[in-house]
C-alpha positions as CSV (number, residue, x, y, z in Angstrom):
1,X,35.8,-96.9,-40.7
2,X,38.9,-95.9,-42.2
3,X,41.0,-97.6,-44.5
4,X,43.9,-98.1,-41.8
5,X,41.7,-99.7,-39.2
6,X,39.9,-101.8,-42.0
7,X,43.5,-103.1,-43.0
8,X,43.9,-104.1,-39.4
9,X,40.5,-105.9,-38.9
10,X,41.8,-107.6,-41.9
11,X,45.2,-108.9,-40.9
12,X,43.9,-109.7,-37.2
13,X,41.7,-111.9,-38.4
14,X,43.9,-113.4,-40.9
15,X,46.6,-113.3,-37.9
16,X,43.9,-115.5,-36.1
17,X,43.5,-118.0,-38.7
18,X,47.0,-118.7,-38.9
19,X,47.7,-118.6,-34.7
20,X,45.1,-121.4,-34.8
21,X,46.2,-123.7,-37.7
22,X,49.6,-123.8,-36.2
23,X,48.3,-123.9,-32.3
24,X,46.5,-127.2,-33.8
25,X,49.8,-128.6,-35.7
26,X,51.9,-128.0,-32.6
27,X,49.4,-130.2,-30.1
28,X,48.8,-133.3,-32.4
29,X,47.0,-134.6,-35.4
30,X,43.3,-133.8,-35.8
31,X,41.0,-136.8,-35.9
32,X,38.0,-136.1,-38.3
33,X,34.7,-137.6,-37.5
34,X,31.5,-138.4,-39.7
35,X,27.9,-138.8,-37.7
36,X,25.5,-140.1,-39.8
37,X,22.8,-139.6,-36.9
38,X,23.9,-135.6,-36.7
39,X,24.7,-135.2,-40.2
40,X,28.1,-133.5,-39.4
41,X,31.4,-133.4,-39.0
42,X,33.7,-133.0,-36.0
43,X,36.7,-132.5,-35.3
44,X,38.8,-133.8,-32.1
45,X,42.8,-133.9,-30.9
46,X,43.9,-137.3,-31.7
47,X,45.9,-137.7,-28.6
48,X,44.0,-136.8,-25.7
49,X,40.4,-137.0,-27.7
50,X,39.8,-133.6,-26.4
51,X,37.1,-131.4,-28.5
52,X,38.0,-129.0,-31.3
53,X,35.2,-128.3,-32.8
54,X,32.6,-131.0,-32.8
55,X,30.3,-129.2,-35.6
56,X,33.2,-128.3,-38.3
57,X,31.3,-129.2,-40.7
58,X,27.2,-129.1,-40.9
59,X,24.3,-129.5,-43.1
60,X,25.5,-133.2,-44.5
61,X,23.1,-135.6,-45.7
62,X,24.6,-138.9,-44.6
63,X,28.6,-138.7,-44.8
64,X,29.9,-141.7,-45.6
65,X,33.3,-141.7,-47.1
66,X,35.9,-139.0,-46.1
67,X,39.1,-138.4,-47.1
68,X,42.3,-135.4,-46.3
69,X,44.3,-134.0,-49.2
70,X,46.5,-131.6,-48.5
71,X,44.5,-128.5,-47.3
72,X,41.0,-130.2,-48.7
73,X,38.5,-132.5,-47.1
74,X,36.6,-135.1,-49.4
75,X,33.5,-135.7,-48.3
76,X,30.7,-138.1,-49.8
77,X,27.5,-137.9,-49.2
78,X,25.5,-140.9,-49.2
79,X,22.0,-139.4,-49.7
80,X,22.9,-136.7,-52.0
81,X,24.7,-139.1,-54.1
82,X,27.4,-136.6,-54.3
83,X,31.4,-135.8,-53.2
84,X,31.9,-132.2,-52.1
85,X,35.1,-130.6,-51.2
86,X,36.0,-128.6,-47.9
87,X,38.8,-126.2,-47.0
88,X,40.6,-128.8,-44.3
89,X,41.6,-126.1,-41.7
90,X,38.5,-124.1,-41.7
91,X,35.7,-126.2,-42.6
92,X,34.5,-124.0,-45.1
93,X,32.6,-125.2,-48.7
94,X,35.1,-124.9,-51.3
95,X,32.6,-127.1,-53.7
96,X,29.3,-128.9,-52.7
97,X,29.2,-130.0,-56.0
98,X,32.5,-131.6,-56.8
99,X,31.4,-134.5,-58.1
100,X,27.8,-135.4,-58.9
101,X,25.4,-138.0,-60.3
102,X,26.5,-140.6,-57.8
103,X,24.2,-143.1,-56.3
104,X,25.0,-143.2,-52.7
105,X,28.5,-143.1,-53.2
106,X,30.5,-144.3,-50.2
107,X,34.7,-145.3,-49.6
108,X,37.3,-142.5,-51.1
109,X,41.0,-142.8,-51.8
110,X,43.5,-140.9,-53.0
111,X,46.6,-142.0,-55.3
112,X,48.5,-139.3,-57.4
113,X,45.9,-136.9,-59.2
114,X,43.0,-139.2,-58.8
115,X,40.3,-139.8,-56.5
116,X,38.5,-142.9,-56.4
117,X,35.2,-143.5,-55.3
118,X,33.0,-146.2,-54.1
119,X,29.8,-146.9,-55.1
120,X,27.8,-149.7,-53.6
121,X,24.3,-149.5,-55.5
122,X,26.2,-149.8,-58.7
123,X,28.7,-152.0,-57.8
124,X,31.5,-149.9,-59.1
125,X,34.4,-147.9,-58.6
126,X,35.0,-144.1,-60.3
127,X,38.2,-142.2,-61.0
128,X,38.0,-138.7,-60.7
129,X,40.7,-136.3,-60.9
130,X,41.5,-134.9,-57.9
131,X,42.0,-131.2,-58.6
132,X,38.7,-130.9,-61.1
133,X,36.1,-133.7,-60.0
134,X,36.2,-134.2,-63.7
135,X,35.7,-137.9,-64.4
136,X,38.7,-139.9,-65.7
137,X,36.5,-143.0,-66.0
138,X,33.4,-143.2,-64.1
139,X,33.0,-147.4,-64.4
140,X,37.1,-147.6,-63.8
141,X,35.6,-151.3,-61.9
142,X,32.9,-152.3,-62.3
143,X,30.8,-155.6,-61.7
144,X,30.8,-155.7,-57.6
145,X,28.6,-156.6,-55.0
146,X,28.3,-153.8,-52.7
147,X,32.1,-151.6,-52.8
148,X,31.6,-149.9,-49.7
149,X,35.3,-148.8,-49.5
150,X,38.7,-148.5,-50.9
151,X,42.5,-148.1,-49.7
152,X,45.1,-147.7,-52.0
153,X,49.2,-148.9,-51.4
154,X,51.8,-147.7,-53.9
155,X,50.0,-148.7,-57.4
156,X,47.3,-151.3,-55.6
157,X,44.0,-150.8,-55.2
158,X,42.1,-152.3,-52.4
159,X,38.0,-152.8,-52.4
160,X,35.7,-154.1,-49.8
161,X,32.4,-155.5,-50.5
162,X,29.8,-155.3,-48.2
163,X,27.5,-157.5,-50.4
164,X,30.5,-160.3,-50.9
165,X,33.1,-162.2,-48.7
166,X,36.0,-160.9,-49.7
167,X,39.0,-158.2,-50.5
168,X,40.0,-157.8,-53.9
169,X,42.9,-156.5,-55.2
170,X,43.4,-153.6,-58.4
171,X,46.2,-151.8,-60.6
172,X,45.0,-148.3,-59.6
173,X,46.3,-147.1,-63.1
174,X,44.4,-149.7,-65.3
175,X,41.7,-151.1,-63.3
176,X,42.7,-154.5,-63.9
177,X,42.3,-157.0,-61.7
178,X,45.0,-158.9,-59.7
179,X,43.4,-160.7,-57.7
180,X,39.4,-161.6,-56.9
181,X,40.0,-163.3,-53.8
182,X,42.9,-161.3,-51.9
183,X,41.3,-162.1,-48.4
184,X,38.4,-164.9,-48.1
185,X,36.1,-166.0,-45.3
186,X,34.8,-162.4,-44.5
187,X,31.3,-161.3,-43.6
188,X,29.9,-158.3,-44.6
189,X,33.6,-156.6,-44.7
190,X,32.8,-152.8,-44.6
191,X,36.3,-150.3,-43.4
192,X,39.9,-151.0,-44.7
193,X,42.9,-149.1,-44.5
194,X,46.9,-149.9,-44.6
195,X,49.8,-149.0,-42.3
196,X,53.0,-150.5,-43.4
197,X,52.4,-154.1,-44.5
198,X,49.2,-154.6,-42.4
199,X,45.8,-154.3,-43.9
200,X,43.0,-153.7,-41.5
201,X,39.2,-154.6,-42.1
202,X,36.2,-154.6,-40.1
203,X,34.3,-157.5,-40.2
204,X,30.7,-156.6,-39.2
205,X,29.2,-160.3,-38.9
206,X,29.4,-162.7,-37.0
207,X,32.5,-161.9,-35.3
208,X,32.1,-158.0,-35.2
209,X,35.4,-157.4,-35.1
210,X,39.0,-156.1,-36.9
211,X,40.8,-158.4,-38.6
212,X,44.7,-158.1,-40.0
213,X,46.3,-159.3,-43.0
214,X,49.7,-159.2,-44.9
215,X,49.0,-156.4,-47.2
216,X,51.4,-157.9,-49.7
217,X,50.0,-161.3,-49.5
218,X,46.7,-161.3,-48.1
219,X,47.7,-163.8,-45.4
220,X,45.6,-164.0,-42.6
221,X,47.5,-162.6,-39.6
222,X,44.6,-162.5,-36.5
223,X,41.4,-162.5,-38.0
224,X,40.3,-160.9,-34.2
225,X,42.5,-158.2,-33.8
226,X,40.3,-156.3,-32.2
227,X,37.1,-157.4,-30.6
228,X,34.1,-156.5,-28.1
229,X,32.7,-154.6,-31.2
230,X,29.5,-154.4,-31.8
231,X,28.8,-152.6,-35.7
232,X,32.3,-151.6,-36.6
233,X,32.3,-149.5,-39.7
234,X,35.9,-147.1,-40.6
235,X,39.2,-147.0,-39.2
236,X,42.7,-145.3,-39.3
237,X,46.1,-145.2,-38.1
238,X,48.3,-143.2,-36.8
239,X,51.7,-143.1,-34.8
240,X,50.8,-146.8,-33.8
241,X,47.4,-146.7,-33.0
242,X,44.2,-147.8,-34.5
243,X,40.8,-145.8,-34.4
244,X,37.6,-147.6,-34.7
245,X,34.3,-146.2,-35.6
246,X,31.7,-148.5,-33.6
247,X,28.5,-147.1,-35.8
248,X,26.2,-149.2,-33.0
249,X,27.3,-148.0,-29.8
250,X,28.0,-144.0,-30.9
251,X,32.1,-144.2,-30.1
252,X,35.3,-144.4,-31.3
253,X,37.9,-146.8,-29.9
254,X,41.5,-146.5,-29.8
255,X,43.4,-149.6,-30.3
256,X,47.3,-150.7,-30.0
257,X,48.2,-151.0,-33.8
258,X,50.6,-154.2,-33.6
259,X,48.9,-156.0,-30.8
260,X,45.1,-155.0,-30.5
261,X,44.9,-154.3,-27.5
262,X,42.4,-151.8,-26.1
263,X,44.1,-148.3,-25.0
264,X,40.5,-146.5,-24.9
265,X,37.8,-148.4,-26.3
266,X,35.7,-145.5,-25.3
267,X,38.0,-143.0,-26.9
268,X,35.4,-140.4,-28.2
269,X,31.5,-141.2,-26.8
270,X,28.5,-139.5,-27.4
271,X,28.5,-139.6,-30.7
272,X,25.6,-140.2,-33.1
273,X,26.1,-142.8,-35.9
274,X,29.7,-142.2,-36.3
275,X,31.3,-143.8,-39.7
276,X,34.0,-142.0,-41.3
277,X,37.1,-141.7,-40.2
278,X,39.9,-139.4,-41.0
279,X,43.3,-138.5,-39.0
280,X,45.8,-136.1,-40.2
281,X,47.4,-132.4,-40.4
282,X,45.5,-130.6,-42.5
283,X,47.9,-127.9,-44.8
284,X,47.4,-124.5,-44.6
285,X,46.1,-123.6,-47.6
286,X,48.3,-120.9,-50.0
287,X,45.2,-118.4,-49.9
288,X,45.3,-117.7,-46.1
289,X,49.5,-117.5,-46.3
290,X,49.1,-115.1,-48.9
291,X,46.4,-112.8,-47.4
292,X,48.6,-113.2,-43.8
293,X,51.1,-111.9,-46.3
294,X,49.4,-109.2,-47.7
295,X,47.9,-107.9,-44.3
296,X,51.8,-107.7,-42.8
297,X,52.8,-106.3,-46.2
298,X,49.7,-103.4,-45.8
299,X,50.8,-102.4,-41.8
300,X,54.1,-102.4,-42.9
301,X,53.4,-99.5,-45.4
302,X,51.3,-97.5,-43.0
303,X,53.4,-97.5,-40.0
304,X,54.4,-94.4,-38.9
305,X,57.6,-92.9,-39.3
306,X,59.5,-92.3,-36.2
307,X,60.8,-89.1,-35.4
């Protein structure tokens, strides 16, 4: 093949890449999904539920905790006991070993250049710094019964414990604690996540449902937000709706944010263990604009002059 037609393959292809980042931005935001039962994840329109590409990412071991980041996916994997990192718009392995030497490492979050990670069988929480995986502090909390996840809000860091009762509440620069007992009376709290001044958690037993709280106070708002539930695990919002992963009954609900009520309770179905959840726009990373770049540039010089 020569070099002409080789620059072409090149910039069709990069031309593709491009076409279907933006056709994906210009529909609506992507909702990522975890199955622990298929050891993948997929990848679905957030509006209408509507397939993308239900094996974006394969060959997982348990995902557990998830997490977007610009043009990267976070993923940990329980079994492994590590966090790899993912290009966000293609689904391919930009580091299985990001970070390492976790046991069963679980909830992620993201505040500045740090990621912080959840890990239940220690009872702990690392920081990490986001662009490396190198660890900032590896024991930034430590002394938990069971972190299973993590939400951070300006410079507060959020912690469920699946082993304890409660919320409790962290400066995500020092680690100190602010308060042990941020929300009470839960059982077996496992998902969190903020929108506004509403914390959301998932409240596995006896209730099985989502609860909502002040996120500045703690103040019980409904503590059965949303019901009918039967093993709630992660959840998300976006442009006012909530997303539920039901772990139990292999679906993902989708919720009114500021009353509860059901819009699709049977949102995605089919699914196999789902637990992670993630909803966003993933950025296209600077590699594929530079390469669609360099394949206009390379046409460009080769075009024939016209006569």
């Amino acid at each position: 093949m020569n070099r002409p037609a080789k620059t072409l393959r090149l910039f069709l292809a990069m031309t593709a890449a491009l076409l279907a980042f933006f056709t994906v931005r210009g529909e609506a935001q992507v909702l990522f999904v975890g199955e622990w039962g298929t050891d993948r994840v997929g990848t679905y329109n957030a509006a209408t539920g509507a397939p993308i590409n239900p094996g974006f990412i394969t060959g997982l071991d348990a995902p557990q905790g998830m997490l977007l980041s610009g043009s990267s996916l976070y993923l940990s994997d329980f079994n492994r006991g590590t966090v790899a990192k993912y290009d966000a718009l293609t689904g391919a392995v930009v580091d299985l070993n990001f970070i390492t030497g976790l046991s069963a490492p679980s909830g992620l979050a993201v505040a500045g250049g740090s990621l912080y990670v959840a890990v239940p069988s220690s009872g702990r929480v690392g920081r990490y710094d986001l662009g490396t995986g190198a660890a900032i502090s590896a024991n930034f909390i430590t002394g938990l019964s069971g972190p299973i996840d993590v939400v951070i809000q300006g410079n507060n860091l959020f912690v469920t414990s699946y082993g304890g009762t409660t919320v409790r509440k962290y400066d995500a620069t020092t680690g100190a604690i602010l308060n042990a007992n941020f929300v009470t009376g839960l059982r077996q709290p496992h998902g969190i996540t903020i929108s506004g001044n509403d914390l959301f958690v998932t409240n596995e037993d006896p209730t099985r449902s989502v609860g909502r709280y002040n996120a500045t106070t703690g103040a019980l708002i409904n503590g059965t937000f949303v019901t009918g539930l039967f093993s709630a695990r992660d959840l998300v919002v976006a442009d006012n709706f909530l997303y539920v992963s039901d772990f139990g009954r292999g679906w993902v609900g989708k919720y009114n944010a500021s009353t509860g009520e059901a819009v699709t309770p049977t949102f995605l179905i089919g699914l196999n263990g789902p637990l992670p959840l993630v909803i966003g726009v993933p950025e296209p990373s600077i590699a594929v604009l530079l390469l669609g770049s360099v394949g206009l540039a390379a046409l460009h010089r080769r075009r024939p002059a016209r006569v």
